[in-house]
C-alpha positions in Angstrom: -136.8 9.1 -172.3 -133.3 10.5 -174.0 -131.6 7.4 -172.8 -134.2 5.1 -174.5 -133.3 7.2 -177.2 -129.8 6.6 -177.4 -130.6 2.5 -177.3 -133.6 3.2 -180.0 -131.3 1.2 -182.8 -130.6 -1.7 -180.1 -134.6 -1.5 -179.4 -135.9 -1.6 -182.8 -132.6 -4.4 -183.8 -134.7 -6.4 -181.1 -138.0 -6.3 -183.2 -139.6 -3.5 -180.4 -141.7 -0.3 -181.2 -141.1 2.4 -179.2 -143.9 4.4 -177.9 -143.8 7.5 -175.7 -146.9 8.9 -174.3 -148.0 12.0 -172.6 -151.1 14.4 -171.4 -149.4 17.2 -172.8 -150.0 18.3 -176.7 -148.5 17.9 -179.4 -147.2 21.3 -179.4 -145.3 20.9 -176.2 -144.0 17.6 -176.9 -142.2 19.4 -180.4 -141.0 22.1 -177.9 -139.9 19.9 -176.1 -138.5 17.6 -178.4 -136.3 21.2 -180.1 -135.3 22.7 -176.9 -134.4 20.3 -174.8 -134.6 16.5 -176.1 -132.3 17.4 -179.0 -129.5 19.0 -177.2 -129.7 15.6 -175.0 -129.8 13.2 -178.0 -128.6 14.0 -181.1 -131.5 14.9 -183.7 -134.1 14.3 -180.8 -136.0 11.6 -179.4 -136.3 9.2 -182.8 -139.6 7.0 -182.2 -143.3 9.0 -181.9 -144.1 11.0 -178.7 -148.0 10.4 -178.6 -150.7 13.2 -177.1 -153.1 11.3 -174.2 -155.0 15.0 -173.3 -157.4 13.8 -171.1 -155.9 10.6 -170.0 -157.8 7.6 -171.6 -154.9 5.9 -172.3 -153.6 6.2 -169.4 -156.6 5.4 -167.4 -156.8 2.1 -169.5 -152.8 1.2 -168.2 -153.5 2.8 -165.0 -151.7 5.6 -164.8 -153.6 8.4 -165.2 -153.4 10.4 -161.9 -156.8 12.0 -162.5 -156.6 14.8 -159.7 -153.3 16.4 -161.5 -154.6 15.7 -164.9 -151.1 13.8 -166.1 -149.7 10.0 -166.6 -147.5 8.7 -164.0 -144.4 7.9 -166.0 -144.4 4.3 -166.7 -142.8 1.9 -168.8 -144.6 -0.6 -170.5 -143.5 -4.3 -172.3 -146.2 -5.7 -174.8 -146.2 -8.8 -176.4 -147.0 -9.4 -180.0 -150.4 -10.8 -179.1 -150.9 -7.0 -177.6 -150.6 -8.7 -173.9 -148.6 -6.9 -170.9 -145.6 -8.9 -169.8 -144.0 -6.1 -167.5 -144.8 -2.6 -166.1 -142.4 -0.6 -164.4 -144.5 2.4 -162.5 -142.3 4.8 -160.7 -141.8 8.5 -159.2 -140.9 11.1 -161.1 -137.9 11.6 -158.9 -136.3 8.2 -159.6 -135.3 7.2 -163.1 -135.8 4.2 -164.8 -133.0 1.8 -166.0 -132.5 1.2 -169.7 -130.5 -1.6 -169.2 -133.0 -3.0 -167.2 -135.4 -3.0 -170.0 -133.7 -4.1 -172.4 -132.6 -7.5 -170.1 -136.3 -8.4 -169.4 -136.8 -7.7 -173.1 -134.4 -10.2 -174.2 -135.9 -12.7 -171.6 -139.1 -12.3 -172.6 -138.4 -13.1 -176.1 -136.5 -16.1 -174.8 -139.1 -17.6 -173.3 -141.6 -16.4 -175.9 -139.1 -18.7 -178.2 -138.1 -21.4 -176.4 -140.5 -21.8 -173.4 -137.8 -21.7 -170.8 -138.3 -19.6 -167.6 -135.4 -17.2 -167.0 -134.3 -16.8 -163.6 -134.0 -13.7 -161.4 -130.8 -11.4 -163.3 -131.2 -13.6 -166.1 -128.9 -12.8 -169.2 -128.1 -14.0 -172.6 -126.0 -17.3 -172.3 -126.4 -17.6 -169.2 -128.4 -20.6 -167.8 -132.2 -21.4 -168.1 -134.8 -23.5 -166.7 -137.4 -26.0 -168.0 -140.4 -25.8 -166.8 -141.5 -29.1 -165.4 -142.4 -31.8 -163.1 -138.6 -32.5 -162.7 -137.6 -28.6 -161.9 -140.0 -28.7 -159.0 -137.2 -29.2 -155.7 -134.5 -29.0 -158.2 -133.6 -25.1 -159.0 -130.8 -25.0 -157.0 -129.1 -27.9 -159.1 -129.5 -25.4 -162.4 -129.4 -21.7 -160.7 -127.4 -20.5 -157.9 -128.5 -17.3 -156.3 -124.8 -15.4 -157.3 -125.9 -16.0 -161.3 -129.0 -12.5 -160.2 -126.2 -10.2 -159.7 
């Protein structure tokens, strides 16, 4: 969460709200947030951290892991038409990657501008496909499995 923080300028340049939500309270979220988030990130984790006590939310996105009572940390990519375009559900033990995030955000507002697919590693200025009779047999001539890395 503190590195999402420290790209929350990036995030929000990018037209994206920033949501973090939790089982835990209010109260330990702002305990959180002054004992440890803001030594981490200067003045503290800048976008809401959001109270799911009981997990409704979570069972909605599927995350709720009833039997401990919490949310499996998740990460979440909405559309403006409120639609999920990507979710990212992993172990507490392995941390997510920021930059990660904010790749597939720029490819999904890509194609949510122009229609083109973005291939696997896609980046900014790098090359797209159209989507089409005429791609079908013909990636290869557009996008070379080197361009994902």
């Amino acid at each position: 969460m503190s590195a999402v923080a420290v790209k929350y300028d990036e995030l929000k340049g990018m037209d994206a709200e920033v949501l973090s939500i939790s089982t835990d309270s209010r109260f330990s979220h702002k305990i959180w947030q002054e004992g440890e988030l803001s030594e981490l990130v200067e003045g503290g984790v800048p976008f809401p951290m959001l109270s799911d006590q009981g997990g409704r939310v979570g069972t909605i996105y599927g995350v709720y892991d009833e039997a401990a009572g919490v949310n499996i940390r998740g990460r979440f990519i909405i559309d403006p038409d409120g639609i999920i375009q990507a979710m990212e559900v992993l172990t507490p033990l392995v941390g997510r990657n920021v930059s990660e995030l904010l790749r597939q955000l720029k490819a999904f507002q890509h194609v949510r501008a122009t229609g083109e697919a973005t291939p696997s590693g896609w980046q900014p200025g790098k090359p797209t496909l159209k989507p089409g009779p005429d791609l079908v047999g013909r990636v290869w001539e557009v996008w070379k499995t080197d361009m994902a890395f």
